[in-house]
C-alpha positions as CSV (number, residue, x, y, z in Angstrom):
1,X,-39.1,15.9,23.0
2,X,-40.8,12.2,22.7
3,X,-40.7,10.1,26.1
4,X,-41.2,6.9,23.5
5,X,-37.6,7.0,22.4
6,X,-34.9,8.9,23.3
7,X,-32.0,8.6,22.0
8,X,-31.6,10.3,18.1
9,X,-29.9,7.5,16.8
10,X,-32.3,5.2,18.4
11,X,-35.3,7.7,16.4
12,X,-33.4,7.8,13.2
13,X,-32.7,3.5,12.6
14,X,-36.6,3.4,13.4
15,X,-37.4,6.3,11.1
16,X,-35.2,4.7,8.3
17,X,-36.6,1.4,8.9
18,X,-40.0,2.9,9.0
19,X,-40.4,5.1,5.9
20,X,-38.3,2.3,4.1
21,X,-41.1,0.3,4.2
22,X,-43.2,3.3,3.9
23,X,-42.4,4.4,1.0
24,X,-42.9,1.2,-0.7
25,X,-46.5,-0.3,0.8
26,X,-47.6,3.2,-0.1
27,X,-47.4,2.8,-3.3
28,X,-45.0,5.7,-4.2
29,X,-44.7,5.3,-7.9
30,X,-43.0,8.7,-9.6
31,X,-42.9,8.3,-13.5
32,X,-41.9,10.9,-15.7
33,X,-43.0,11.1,-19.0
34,X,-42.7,14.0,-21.6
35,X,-44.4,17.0,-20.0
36,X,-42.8,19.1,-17.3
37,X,-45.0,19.5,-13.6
38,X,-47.4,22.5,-13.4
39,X,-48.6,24.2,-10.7
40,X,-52.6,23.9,-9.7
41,X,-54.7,27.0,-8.1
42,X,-55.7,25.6,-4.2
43,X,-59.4,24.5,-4.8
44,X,-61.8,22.7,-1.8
45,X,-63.2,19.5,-2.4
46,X,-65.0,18.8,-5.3
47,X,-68.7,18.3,-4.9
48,X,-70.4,15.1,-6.2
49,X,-73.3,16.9,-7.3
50,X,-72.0,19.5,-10.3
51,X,-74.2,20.5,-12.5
52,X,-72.6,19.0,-16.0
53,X,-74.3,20.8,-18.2
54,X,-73.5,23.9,-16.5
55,X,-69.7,23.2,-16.4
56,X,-67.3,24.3,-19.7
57,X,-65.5,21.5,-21.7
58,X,-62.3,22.5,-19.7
59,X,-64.0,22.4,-16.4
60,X,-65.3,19.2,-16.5
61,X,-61.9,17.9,-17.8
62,X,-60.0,19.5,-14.9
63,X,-62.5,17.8,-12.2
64,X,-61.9,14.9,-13.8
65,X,-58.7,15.0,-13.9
66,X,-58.1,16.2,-10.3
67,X,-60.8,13.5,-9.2
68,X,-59.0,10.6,-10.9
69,X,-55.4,11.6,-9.3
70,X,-57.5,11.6,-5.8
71,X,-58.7,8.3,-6.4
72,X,-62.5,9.5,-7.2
73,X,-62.9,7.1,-9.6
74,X,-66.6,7.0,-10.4
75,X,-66.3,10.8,-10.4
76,X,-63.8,10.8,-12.6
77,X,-65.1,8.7,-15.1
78,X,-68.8,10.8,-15.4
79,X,-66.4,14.0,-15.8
80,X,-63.6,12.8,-18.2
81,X,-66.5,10.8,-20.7
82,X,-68.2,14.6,-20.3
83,X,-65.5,16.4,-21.4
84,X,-64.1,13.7,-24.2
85,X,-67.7,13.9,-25.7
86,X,-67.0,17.6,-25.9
87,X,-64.1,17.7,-28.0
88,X,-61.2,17.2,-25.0
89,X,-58.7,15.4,-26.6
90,X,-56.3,15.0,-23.3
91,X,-60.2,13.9,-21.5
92,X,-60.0,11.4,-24.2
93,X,-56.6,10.1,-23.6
94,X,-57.4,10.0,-19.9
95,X,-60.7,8.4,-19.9
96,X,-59.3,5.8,-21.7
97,X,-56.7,5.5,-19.1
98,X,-58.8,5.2,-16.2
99,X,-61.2,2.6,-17.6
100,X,-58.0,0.1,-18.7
101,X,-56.3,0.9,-15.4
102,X,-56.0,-2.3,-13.6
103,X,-53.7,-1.3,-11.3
104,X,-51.1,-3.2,-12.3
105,X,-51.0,-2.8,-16.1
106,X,-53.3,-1.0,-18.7
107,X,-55.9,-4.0,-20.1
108,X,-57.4,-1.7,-23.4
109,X,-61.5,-2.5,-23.5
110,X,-63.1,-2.1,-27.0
111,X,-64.6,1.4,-25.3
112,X,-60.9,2.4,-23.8
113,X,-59.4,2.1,-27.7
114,X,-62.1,4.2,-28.9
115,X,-61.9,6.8,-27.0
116,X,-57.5,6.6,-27.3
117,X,-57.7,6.5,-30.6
118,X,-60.1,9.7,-30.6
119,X,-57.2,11.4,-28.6
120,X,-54.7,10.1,-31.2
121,X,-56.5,11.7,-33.8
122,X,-56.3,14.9,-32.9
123,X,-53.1,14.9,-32.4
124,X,-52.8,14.7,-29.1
125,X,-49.3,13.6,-28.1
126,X,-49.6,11.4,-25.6
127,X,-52.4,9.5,-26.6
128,X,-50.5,9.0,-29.9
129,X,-47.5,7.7,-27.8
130,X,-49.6,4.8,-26.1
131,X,-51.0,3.7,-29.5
132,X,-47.4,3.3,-30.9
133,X,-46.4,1.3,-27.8
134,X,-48.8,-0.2,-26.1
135,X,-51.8,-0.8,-29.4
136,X,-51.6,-4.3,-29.6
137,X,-54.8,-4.6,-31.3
138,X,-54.1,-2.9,-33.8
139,X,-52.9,-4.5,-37.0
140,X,-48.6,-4.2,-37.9
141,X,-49.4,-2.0,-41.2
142,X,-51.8,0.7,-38.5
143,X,-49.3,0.6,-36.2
144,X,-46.8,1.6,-38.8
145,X,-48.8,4.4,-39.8
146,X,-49.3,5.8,-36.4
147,X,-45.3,5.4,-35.9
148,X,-44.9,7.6,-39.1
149,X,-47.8,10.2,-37.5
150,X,-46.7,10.5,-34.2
151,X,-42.9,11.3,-35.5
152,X,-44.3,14.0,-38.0
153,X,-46.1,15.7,-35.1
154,X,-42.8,15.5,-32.9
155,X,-41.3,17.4,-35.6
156,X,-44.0,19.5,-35.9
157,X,-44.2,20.2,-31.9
158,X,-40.4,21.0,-31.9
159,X,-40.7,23.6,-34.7
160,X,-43.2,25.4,-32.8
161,X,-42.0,24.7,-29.2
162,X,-38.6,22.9,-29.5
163,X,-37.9,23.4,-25.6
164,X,-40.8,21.5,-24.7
165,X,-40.5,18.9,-27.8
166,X,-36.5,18.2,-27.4
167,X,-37.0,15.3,-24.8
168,X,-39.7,13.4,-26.3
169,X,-37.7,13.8,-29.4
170,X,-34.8,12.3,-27.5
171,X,-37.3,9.3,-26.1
172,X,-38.1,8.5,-29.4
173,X,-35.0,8.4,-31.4
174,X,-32.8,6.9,-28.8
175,X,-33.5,3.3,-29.7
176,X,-32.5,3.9,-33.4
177,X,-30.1,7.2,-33.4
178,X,-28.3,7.6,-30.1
179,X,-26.4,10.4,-31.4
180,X,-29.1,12.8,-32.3
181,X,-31.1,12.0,-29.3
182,X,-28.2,12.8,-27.3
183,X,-28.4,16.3,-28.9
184,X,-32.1,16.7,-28.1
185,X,-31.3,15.7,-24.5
186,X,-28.3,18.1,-24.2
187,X,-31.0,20.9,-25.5
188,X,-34.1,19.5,-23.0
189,X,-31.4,19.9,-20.0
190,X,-30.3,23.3,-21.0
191,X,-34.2,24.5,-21.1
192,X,-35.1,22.7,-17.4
193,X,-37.0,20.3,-18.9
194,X,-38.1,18.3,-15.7
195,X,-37.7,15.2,-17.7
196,X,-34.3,15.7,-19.0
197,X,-33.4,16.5,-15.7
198,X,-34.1,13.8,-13.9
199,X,-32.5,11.5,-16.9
200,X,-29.9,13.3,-16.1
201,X,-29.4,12.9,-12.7
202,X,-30.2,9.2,-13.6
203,X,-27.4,9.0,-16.0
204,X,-24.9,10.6,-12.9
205,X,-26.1,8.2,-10.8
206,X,-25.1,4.9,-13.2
207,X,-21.5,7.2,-14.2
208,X,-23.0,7.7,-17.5
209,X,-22.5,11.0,-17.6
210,X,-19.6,13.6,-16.0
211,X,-16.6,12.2,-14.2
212,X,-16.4,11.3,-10.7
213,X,-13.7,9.8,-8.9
214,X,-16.0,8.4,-5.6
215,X,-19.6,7.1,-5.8
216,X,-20.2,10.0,-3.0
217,X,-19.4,12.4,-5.5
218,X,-21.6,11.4,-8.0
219,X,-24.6,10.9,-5.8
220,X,-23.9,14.1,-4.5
221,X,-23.8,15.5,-7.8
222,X,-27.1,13.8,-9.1
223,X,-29.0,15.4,-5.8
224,X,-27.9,18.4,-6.6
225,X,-29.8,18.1,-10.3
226,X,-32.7,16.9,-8.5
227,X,-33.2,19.8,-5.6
228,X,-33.3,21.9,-8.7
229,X,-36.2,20.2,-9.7
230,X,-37.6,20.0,-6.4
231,X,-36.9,23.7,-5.0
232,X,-38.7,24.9,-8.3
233,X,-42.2,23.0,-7.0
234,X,-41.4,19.9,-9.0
235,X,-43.2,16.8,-7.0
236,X,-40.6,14.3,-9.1
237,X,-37.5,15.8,-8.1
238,X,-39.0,15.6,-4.7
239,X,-40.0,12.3,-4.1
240,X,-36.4,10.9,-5.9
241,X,-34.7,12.8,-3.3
242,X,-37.0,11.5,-0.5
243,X,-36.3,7.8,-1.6
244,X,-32.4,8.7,-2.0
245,X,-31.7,9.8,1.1
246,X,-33.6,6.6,2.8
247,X,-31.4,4.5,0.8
248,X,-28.6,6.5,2.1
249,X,-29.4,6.4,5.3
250,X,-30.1,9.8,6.2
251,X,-33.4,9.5,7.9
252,X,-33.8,13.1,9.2
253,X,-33.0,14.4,5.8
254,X,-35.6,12.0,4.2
255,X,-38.1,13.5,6.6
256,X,-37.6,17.4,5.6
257,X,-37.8,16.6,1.3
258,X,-41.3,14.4,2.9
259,X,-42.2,17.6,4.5
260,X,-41.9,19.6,1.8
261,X,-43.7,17.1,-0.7
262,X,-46.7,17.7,1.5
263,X,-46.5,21.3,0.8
264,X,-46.4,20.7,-3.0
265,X,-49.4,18.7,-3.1
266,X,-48.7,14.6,-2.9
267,X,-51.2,13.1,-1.3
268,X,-49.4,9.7,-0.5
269,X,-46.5,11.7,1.9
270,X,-49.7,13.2,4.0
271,X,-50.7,9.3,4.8
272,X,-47.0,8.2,5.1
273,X,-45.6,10.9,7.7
274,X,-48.8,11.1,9.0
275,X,-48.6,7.0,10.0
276,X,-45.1,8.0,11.1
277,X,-45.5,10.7,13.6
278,X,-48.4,9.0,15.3
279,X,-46.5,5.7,15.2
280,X,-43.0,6.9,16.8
281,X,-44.0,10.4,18.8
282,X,-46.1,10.2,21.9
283,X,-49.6,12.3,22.2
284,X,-47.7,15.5,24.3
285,X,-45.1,16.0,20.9
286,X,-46.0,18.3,18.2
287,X,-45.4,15.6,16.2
288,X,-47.8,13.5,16.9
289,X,-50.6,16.0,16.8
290,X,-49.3,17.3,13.4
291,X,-49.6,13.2,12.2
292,X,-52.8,13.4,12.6
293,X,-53.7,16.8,10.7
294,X,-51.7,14.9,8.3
295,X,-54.1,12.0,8.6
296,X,-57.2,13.5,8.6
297,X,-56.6,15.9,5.2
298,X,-55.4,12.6,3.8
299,X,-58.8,10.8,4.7
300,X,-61.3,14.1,3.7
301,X,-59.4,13.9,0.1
302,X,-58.7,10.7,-1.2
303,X,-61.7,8.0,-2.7
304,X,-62.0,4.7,-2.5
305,X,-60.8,3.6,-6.5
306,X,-57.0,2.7,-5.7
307,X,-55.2,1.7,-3.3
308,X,-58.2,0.9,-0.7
309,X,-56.2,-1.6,2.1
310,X,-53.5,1.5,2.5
311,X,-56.6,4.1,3.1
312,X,-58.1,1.7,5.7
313,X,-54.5,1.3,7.5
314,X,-54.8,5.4,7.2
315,X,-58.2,5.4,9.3
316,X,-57.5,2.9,11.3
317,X,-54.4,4.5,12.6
318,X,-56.4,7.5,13.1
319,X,-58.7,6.3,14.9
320,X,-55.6,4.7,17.2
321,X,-54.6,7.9,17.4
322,X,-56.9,9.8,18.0
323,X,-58.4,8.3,20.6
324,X,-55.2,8.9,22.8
325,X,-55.7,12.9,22.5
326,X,-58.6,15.2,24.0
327,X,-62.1,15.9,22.6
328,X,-60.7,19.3,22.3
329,X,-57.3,18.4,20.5
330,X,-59.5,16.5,18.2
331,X,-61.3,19.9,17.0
332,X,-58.6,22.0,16.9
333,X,-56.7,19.0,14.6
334,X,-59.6,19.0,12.3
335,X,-59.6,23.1,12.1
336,X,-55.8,22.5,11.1
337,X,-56.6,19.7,8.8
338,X,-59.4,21.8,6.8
339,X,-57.4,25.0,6.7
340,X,-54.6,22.5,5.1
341,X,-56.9,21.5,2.6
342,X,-57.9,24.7,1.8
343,X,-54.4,26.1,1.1
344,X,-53.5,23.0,-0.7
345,X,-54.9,20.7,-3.6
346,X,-53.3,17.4,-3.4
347,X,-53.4,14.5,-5.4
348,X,-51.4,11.5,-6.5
349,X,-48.5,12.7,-9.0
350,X,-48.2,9.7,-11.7
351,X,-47.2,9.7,-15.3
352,X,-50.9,10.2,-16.6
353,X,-51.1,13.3,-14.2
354,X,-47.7,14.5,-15.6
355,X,-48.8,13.7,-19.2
356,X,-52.3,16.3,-19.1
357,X,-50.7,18.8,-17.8
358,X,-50.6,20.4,-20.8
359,X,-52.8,20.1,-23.6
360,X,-49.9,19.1,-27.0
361,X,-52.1,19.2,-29.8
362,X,-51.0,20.0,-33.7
363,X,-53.0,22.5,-35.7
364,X,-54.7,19.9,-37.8
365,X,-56.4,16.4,-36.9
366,X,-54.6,13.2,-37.8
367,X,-56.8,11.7,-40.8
């Protein structure tokens, strides 16, 4: 048990207060968009010095993919541009994504629109989607035509895979056919669509949906929605759930669902608990020496192109910390570190991740 604070209700305002802040300086961003989560094979690090050429369309689009949600950015980029070159229309998309990506809002270069609008003609879904929302440059009458495109190959997606296509149908008709959209959602929510069930839970949460006579109830009720999501492997469903129970007050609780983001793969909760357990435990708890595993995996994955202040508050809390344990703890820490690495690929789950992680493209190219 920690000598730094004793008392649990002492522990649990700090850890509340703590991972409050947490879970907003680290940058915790979970968007959904219209592809359910999929699970990833363990892989080590990526090398810097593959062998393009060598590597199929496929492989260079899944390093670059996998780089990019680590924060590899210049890695990234050379794999992506490989793969989009090749044919890859979701490499495409996410090339474009990554060179407009300004961290705060998506800033489209003449290169970034190419390549977008090479996605968008073949089809691919998402890519399609940011052109009808977000292609400003285009001219009114274009942006017409890619409305009318994108709608025939929602169509076209739901009469080939209409548990998969229901909730992007319901995203799209909701602004101008509620009623029909409602009727895609209901059908997205009775296939587990991750999507439709987190707009679900949503929609409990603001007492749009089911009846419940205390606010307990129907937080209660939209949990329950999202633990499906999360005990399936679902990082979403997770992190909501994490962020709930701070809001609610129920530190411990936020701590486990933290826990078990780690062993899906988010990056950000390895910096985040890490930070916490070598900020509240003292060097003799399990805790603290578990921080910084925590700490270390987090510093052997994750690049320098985002979010570059929170990874130096990562090492220089390790470094802190570390220096208050034995040469020996040290080694065994990084052992523990590596061997978590190697049974788990993490990254940074955020709607572009979400959006490639499956390849929606129609039969035909768009003309």
């Amino acid at each position: 048990m920690s000598i730094l604070v004793n008392k649990s209700t002492l522990r649990a305002s700090l850890l509340g207060c703590f991972l409050a802040v947490s879970s907003h300086s680290w940058a915790e961003q979970v968007e959904v968009e219209a592809t359910p989560f999929a699970t990833i094979e363990p892989v080590e690090k990526i090398a810097d010095d593959y062998d393009i050429e060598a590597m199929t369309p496929q492989a260079l689009f899944e390093h670059g993919r996998l780089s990019r949600a680590q924060f590899h950015y210049q890695r990234a980029e050379k794999y992506l541009k490989a793969a989009a070159d090749e044919g890859i229309a979701p490499a495409a998309y996410l090339y474009a994504v990554l060179l407009s990506d300004d961290a705060q809002k998506l800033e489209y270069s003449q290169k970034a629109q190419d390549y977008l609008t090479q996605a968008a003609k073949a089809n691919y879904i998402p890519a399609m989607k940011l052109l009808v929302e977000e292609g400003t440059w285009l001219s009114a009458t274009h942006r017409i035509i890619w409305r009318h495109k994108y709608e025939e190959v929602l169509h076209a997606w739901y009469d080939e895979a209409p548990e998969e296509a229901a909730f992007s149908l319901y995203e799209y008709l909701h602004p101008t056919d509620k009623d029909k959209a409602e009727a895609y959602l209901d059908e997205a929510i009775a296939a587990n669509d991750v999507d439709a069930l987190l707009h679900k839970a949503s929609q409990i949460e603001l007492g749009q949906r089911g009846f419940f006579l205390f606010p307990s109830s129907r937080l209660d009720a939209a949990a329950e929605v999202k633990k499906q999501i999360a005990n399936a492997g679902g990082i979403p469903g997770t992190k909501s759930l994490y962020r709930d129970f701070i809001r609610r007050g129920e530190s411990p609780k936020a701590v486990e669902w933290r826990k078990k983001a780690i062993e899906q793969g988010d990056l950000m909760s390895l910096a985040a608990l890490g930070r916490y357990y070598t900020t509240y435990y003292e060097p003799a708890d399990e805790e603290y020496i578990e921080g910084l595993v925590y700490l270390s995996a987090y510093l052997d994955v994750v690049g320098q192109g985002k979010f570059k202040e929170l990874r130096q508050q990562a090492m220089d809390q390790f470094e802190l910390a570390s220096s208050r344990v034995s040469a020996e703890q040290i080694q065994d820490i990084e052992e523990k570190a590596a061997a978590l690495r190697k049974a788990n690929t993490f990254y940074h789950y955020d709607r572009y991740w979400q959006r490639t992680a499956a390849n929606v493209v129609a039969d035909k190219p768009a003309s």
